[in-house]
VEXGUZA-332628 format. One line per field, with one value per atom (N, C-alpha, C, O): residue number from 1; residue in three letters; chain; atom name; z, x, y. Coordinates in nm, 2 decimals, padded with zeros to 4 digits. Layout:
VEXGUZA-332628
nr [NUM, ...] .
rest [ALA, ...] .
kette [A, ...] .
atom [CA, ...] .
pz [Z, ...] .
px [X, ...] .
py [Y, ...] .
***
This chain:
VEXGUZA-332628
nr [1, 1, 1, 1, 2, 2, 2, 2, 3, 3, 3, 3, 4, 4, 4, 4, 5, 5, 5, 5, 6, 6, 6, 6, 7, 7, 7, 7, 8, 8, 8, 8, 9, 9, 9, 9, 10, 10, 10, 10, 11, 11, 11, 11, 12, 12, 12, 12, 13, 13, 13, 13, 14, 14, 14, 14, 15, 15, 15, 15, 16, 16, 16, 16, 17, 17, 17, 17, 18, 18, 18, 18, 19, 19, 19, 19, 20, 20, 20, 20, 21, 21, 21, 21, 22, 22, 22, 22, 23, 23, 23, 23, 24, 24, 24, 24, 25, 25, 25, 25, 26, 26, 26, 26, 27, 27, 27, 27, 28, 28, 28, 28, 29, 29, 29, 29, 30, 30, 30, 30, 31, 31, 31, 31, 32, 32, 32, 32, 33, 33, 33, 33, 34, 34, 34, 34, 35, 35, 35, 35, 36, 36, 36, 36, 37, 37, 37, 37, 38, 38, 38, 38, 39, 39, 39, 39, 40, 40, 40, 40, 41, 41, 41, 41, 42, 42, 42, 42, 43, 43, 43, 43, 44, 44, 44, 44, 45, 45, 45, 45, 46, 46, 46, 46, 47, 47, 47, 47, 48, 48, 48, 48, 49, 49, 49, 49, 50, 50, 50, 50, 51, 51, 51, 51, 52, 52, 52, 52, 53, 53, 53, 53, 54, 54, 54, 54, 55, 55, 55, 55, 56, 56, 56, 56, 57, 57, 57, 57, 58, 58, 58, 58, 59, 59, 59, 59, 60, 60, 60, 60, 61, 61, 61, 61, 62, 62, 62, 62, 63, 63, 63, 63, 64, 64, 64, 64, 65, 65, 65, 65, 66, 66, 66, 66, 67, 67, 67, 67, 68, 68, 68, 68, 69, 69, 69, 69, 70, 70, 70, 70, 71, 71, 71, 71, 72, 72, 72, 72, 73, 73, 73, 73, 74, 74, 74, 74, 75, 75, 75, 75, 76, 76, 76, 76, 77, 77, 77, 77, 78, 78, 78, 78, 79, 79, 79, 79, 80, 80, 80, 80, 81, 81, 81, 81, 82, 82, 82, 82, 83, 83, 83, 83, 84, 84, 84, 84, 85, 85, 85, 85, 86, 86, 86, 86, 87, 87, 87, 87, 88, 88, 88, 88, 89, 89, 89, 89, 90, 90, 90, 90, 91, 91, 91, 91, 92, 92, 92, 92, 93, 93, 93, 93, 94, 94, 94, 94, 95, 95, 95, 95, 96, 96, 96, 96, 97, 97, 97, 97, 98, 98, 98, 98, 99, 99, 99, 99, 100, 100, 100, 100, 101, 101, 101, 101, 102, 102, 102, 102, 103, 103, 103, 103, 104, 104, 104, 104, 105, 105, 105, 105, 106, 106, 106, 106] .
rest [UNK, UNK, UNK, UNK, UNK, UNK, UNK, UNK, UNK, UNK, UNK, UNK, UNK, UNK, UNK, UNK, UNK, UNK, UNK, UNK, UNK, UNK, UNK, UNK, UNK, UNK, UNK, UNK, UNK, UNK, UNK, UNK, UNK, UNK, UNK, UNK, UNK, UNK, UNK, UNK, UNK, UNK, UNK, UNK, UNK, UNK, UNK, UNK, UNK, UNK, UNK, UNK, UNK, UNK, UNK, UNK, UNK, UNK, UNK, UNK, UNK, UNK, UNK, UNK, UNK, UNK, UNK, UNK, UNK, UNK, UNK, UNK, UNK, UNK, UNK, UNK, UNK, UNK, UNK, UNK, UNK, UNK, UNK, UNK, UNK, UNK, UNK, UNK, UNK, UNK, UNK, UNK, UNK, UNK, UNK, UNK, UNK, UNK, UNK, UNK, UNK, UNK, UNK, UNK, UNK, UNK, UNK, UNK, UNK, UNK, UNK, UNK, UNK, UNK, UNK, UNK, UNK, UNK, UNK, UNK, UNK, UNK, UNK, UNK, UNK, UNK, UNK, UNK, UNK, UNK, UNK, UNK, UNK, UNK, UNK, UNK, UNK, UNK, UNK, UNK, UNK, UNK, UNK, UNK, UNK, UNK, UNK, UNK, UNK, UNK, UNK, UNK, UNK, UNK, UNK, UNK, UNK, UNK, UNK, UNK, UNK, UNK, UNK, UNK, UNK, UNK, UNK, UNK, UNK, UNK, UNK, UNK, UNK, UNK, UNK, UNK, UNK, UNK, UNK, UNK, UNK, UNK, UNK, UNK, UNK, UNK, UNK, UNK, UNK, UNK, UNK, UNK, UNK, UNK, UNK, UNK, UNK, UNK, UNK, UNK, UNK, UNK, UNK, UNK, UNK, UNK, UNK, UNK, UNK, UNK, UNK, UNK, UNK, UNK, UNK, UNK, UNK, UNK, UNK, UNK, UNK, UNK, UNK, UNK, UNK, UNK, UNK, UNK, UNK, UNK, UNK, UNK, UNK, UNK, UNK, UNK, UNK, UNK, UNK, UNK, UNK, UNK, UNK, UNK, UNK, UNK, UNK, UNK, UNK, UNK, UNK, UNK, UNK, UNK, UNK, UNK, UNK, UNK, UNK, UNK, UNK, UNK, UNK, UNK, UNK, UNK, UNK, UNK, UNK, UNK, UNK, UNK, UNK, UNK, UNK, UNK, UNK, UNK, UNK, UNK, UNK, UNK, UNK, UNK, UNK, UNK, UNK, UNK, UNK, UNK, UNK, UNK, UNK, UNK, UNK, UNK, UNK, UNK, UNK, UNK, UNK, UNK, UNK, UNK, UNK, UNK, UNK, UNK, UNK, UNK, UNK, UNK, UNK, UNK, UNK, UNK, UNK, UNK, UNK, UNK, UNK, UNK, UNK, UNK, UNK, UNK, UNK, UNK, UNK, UNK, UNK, UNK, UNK, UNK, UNK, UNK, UNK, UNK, UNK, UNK, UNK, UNK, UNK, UNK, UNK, UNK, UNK, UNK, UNK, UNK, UNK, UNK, UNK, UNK, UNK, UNK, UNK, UNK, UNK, UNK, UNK, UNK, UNK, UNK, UNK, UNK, UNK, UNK, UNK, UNK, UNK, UNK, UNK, UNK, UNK, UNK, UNK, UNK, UNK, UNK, UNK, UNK, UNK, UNK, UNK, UNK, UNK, UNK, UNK, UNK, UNK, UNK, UNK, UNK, UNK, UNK, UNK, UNK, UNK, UNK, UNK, UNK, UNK, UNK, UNK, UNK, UNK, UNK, UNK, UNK, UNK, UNK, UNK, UNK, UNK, UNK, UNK, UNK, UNK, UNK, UNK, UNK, UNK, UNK] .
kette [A, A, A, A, A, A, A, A, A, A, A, A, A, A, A, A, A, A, A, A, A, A, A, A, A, A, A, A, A, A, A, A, A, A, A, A, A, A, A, A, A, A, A, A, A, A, A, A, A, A, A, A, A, A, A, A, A, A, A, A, A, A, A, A, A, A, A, A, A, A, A, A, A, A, A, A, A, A, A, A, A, A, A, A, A, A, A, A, A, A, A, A, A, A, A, A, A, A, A, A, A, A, A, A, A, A, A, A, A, A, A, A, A, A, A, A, A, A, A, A, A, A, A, A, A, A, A, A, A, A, A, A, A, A, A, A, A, A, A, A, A, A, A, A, A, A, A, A, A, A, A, A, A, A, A, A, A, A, A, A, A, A, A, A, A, A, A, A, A, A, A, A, A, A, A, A, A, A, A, A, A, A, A, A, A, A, A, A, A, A, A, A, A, A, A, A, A, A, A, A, A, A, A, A, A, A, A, A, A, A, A, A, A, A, A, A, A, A, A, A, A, A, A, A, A, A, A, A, A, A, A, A, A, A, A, A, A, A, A, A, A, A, A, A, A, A, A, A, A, A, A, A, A, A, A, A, A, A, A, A, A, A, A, A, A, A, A, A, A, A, A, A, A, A, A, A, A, A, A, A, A, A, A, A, A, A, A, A, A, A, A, A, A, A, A, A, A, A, A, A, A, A, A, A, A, A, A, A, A, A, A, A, A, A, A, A, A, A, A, A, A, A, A, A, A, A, A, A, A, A, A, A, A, A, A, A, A, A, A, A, A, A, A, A, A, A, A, A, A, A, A, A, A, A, A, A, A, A, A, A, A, A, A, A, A, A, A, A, A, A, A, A, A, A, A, A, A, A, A, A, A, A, A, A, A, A, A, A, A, A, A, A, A, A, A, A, A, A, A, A, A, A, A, A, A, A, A, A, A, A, A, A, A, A, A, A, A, A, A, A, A, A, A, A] .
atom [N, CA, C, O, N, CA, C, O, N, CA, C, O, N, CA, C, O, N, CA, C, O, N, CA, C, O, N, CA, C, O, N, CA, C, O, N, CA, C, O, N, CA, C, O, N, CA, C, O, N, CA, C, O, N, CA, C, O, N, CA, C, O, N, CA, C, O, N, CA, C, O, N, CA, C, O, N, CA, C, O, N, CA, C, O, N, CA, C, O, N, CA, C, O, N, CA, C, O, N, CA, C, O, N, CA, C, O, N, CA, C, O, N, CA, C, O, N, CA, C, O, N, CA, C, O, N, CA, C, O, N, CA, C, O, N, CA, C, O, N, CA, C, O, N, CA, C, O, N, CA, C, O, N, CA, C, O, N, CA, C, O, N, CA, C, O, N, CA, C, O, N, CA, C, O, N, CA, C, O, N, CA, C, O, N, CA, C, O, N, CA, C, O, N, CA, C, O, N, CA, C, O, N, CA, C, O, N, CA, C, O, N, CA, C, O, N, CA, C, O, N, CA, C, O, N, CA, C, O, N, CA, C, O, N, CA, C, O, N, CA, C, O, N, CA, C, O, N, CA, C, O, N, CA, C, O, N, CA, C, O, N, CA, C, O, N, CA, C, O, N, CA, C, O, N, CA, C, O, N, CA, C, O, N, CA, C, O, N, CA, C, O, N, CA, C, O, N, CA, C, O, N, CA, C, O, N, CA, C, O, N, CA, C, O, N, CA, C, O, N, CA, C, O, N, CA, C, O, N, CA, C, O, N, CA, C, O, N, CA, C, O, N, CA, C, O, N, CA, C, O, N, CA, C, O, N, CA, C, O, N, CA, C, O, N, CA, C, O, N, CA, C, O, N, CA, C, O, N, CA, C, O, N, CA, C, O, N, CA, C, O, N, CA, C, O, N, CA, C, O, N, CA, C, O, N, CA, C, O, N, CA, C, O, N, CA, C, O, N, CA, C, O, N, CA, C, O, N, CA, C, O, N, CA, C, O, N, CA, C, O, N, CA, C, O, N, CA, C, O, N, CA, C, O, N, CA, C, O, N, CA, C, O, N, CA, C, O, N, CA, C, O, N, CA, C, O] .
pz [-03.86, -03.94, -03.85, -03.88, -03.76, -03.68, -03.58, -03.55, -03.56, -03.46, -03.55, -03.50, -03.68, -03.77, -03.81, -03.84, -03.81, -03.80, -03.68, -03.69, -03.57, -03.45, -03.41, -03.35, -03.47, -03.44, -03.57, -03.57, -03.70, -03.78, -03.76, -03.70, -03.83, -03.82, -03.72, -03.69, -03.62, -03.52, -03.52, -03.63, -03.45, -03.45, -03.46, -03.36, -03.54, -03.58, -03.44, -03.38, -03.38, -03.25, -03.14, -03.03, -03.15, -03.02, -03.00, -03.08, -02.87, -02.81, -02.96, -03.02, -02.97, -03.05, -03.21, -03.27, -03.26, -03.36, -03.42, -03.53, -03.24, -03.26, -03.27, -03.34, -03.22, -03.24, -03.39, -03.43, -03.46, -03.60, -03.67, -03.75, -03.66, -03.73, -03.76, -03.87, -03.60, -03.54, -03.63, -03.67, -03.63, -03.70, -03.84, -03.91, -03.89, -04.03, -04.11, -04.21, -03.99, -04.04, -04.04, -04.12, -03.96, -03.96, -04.04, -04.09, -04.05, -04.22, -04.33, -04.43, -04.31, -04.42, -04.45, -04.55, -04.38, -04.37, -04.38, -04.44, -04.32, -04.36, -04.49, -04.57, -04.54, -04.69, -04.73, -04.72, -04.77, -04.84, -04.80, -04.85, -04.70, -04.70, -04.73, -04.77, -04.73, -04.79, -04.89, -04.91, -04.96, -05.12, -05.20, -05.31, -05.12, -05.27, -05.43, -05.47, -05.48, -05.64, -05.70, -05.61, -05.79, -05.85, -05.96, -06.00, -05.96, -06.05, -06.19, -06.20, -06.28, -06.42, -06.52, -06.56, -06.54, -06.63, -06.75, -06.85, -06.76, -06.88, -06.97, -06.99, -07.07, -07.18, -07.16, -07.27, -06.99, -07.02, -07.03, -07.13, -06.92, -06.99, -07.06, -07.06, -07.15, -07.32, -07.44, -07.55, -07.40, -07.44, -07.44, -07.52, -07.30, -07.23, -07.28, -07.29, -07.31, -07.36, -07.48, -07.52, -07.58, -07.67, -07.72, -07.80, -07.69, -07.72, -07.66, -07.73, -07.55, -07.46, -07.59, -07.61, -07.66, -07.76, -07.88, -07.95, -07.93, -08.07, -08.15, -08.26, -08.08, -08.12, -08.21, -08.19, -08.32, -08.35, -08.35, -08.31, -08.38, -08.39, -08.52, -08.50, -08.60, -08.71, -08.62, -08.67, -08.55, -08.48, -08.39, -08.36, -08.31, -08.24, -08.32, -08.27, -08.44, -08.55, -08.57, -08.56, -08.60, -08.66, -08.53, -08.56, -08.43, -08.31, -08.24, -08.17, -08.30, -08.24, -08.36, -08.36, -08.50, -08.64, -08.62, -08.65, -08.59, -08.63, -08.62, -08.50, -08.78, -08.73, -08.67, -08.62, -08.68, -08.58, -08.44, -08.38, -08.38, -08.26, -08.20, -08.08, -08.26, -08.21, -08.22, -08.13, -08.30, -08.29, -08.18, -08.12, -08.16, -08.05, -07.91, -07.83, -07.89, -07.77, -07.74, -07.65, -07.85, -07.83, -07.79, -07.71, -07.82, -07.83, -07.70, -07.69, -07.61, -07.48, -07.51, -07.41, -07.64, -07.65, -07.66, -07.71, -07.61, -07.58, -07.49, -07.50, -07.40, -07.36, -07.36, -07.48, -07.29, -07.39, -07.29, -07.17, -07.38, -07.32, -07.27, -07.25, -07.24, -07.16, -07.24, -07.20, -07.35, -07.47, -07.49, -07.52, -07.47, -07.59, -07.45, -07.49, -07.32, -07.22, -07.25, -07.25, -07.26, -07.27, -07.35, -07.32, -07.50, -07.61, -07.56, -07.52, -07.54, -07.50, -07.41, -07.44, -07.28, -07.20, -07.21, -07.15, -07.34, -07.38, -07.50, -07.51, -07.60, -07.70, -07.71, -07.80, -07.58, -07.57, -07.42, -07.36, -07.34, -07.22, -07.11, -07.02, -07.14, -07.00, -06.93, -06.97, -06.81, -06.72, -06.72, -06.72, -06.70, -06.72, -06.62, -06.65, -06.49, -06.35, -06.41, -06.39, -06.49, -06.50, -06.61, -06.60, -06.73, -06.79, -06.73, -06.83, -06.63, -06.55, -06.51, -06.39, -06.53, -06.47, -06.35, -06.36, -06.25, -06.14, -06.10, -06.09, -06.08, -06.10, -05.94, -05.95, -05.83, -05.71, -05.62, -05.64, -05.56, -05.48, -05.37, -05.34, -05.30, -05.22, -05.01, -04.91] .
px [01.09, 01.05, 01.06, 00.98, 01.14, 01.19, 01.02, 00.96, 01.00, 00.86, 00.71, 00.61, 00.73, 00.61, 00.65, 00.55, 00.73, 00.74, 00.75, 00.72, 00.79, 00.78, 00.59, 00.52, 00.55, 00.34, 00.29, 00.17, 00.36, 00.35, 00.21, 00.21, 00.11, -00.02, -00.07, -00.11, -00.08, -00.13, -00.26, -00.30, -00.34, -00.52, -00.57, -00.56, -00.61, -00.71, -00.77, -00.83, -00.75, -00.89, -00.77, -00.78, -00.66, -00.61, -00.50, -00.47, -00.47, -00.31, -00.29, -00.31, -00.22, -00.07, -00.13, -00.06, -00.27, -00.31, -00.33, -00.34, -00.35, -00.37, -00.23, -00.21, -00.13, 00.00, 00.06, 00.14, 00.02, 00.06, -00.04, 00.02, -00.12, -00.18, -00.12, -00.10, -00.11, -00.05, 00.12, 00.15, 00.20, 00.30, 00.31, 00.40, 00.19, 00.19, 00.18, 00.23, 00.05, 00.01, 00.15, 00.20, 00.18, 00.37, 00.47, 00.56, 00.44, 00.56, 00.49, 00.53, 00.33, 00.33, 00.35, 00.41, 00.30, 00.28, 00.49, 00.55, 00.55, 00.72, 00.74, 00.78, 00.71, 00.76, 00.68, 00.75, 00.58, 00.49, 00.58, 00.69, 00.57, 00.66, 00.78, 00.83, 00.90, 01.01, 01.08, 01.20, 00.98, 00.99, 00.92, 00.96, 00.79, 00.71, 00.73, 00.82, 00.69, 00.67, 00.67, 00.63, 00.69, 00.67, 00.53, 00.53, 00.45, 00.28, 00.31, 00.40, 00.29, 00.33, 00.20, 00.13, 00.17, 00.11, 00.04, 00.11, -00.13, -00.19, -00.06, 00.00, -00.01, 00.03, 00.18, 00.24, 00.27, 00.38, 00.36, 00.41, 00.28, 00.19, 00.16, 00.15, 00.13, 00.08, 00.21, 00.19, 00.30, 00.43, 00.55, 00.64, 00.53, 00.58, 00.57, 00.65, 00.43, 00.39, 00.40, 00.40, 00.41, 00.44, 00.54, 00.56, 00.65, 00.79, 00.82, 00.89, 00.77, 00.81, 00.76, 00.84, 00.65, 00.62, 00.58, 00.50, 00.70, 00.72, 00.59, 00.59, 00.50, 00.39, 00.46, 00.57, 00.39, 00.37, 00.29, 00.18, 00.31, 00.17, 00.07, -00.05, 00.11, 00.01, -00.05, -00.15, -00.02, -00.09, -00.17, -00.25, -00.15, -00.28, -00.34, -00.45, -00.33, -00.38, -00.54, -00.66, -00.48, -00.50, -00.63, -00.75, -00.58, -00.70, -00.81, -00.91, -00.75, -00.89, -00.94, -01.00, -00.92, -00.98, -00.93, -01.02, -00.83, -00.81, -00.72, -00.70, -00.55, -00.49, -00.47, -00.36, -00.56, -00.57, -00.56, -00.46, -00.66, -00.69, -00.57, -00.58, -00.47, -00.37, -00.28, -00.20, -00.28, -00.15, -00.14, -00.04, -00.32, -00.34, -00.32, -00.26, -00.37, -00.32, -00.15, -00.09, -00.14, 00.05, 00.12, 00.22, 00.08, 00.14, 00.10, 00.13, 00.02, -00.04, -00.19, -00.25, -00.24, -00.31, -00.43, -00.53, -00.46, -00.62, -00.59, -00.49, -00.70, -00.70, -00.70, -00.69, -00.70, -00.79, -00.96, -00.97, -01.05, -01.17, -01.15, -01.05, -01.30, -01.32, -01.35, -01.36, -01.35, -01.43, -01.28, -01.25, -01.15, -01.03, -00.98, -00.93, -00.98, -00.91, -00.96, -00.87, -01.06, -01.13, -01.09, -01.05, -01.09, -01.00, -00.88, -00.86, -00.82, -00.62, -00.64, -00.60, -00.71, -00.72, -00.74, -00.69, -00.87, -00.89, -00.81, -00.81, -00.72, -00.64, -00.52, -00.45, -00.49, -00.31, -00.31, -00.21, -00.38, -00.38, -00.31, -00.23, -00.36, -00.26, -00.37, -00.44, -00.37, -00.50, -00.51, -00.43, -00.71, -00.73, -00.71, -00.76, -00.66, -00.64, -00.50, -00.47, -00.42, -00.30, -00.28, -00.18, -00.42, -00.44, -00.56, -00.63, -00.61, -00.71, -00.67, -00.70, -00.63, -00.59, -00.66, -00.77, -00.61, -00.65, -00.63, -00.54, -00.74, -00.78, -00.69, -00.63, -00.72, -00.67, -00.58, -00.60, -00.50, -00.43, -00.53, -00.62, -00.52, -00.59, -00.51, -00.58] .
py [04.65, 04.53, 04.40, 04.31, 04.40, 04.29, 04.27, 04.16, 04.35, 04.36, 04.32, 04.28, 04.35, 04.35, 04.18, 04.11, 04.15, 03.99, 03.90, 03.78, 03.95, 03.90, 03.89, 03.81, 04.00, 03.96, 03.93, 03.90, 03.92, 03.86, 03.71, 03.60, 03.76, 03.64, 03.60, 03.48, 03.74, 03.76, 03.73, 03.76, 03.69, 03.69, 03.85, 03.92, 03.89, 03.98, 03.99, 03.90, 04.09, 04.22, 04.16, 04.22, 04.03, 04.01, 04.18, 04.27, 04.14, 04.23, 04.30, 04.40, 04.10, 04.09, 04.17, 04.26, 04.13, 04.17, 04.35, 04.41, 04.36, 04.56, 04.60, 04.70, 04.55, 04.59, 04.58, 04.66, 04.50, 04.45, 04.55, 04.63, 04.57, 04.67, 04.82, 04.88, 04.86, 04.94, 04.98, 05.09, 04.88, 04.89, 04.87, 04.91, 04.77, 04.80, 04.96, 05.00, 05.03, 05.17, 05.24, 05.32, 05.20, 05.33, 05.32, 05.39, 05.22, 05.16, 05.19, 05.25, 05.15, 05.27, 05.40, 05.45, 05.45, 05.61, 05.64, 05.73, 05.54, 05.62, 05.58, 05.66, 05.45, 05.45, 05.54, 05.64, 05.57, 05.66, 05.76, 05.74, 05.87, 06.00, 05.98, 06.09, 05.85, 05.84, 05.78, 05.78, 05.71, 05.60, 05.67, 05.68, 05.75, 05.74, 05.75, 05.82, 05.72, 05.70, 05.83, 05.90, 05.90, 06.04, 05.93, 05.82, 06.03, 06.00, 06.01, 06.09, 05.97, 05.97, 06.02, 05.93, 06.12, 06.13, 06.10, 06.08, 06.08, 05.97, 05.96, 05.86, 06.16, 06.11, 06.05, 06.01, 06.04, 06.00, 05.84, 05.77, 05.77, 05.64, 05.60, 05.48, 05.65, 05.63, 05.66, 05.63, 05.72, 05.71, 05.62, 05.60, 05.56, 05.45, 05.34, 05.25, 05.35, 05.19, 05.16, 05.05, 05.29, 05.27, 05.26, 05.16, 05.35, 05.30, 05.14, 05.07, 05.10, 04.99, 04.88, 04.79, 04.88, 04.81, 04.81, 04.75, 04.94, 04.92, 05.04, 05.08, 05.07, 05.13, 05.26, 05.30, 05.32, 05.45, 05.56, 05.54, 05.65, 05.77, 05.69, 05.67, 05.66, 05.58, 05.42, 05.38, 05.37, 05.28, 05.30, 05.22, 05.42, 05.52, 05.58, 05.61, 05.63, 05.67, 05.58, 05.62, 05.45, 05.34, 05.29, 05.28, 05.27, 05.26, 05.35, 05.32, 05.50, 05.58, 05.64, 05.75, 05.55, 05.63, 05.77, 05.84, 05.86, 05.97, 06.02, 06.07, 06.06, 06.10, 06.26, 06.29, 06.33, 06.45, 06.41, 06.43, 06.35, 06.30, 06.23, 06.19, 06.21, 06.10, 06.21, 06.23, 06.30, 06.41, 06.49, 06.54, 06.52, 06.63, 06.59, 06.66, 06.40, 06.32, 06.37, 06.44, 06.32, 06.30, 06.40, 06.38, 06.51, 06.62, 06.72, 06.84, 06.62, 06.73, 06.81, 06.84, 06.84, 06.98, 06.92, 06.98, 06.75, 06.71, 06.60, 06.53, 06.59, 06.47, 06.34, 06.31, 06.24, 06.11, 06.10, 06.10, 06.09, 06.02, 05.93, 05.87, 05.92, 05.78, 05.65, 05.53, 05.69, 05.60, 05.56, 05.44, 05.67, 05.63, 05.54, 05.43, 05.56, 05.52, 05.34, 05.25, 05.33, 05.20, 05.15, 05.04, 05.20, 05.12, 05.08, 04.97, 05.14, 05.16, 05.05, 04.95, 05.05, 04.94, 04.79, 04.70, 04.78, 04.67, 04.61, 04.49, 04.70, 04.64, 04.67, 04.64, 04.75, 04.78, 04.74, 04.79, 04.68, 04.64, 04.73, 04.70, 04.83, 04.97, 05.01, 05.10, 04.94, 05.02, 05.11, 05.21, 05.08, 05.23, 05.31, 05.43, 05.29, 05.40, 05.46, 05.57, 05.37, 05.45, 05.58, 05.66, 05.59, 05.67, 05.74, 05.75, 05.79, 05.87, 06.01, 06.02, 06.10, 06.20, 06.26, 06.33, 06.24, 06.29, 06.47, 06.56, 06.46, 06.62, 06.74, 06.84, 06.63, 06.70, 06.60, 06.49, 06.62, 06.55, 06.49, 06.57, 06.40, 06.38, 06.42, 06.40] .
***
């Protein structure tokens, strides 16, 4: 870290700037293989945020018109669309990348 501040606002294409780059890429790539984050799943996100704000199964009820549809979310045994991802994002404010289920690792 002492070196990534020592070239610290280096000029872009100079030396000093290929070298900052150069050591930015390595700090990343070690935090990534030794911090990384464990991925949270749409429904543990949608759980999260509800307990975090008081929400119920009757207030998802309440937002996607259906309590079947809110039991089957909750409970694992459906997904959410893209239609429900969009509500949730626009009136419970939880991005929508963070309810997206990614299909493959990259």
């Amino acid at each position: 870290m002492q070196e990534v501040d020592r070239f610290w606002g280096a000029p872009t294409g100079s030396d000093d700037g290929d070298k900052l780059d150069i050591l930015v890429a390595l700090v990343d790539r070690y935090e990534e293989a030794n911090f990384a984050r464990p991925r949270s799943s749409p429904l543990d996100v949608l759980k999260f945020v509800m307990r975090e704000n008081g929400y119920t199964q009757a207030d998802l009820t309440t937002l996607l018109g259906s309590r079947s549809r809110a039991s089957e979310i909750l409970n694992g045994k459906r997904a959410l669309t893209l239609d429900q991802i969009r509500l949730l994002q626009h009136r419970w404010h939880i991005p929508a990348g963070a309810l997206i289920c990614e299909l493959a690792d990259s």
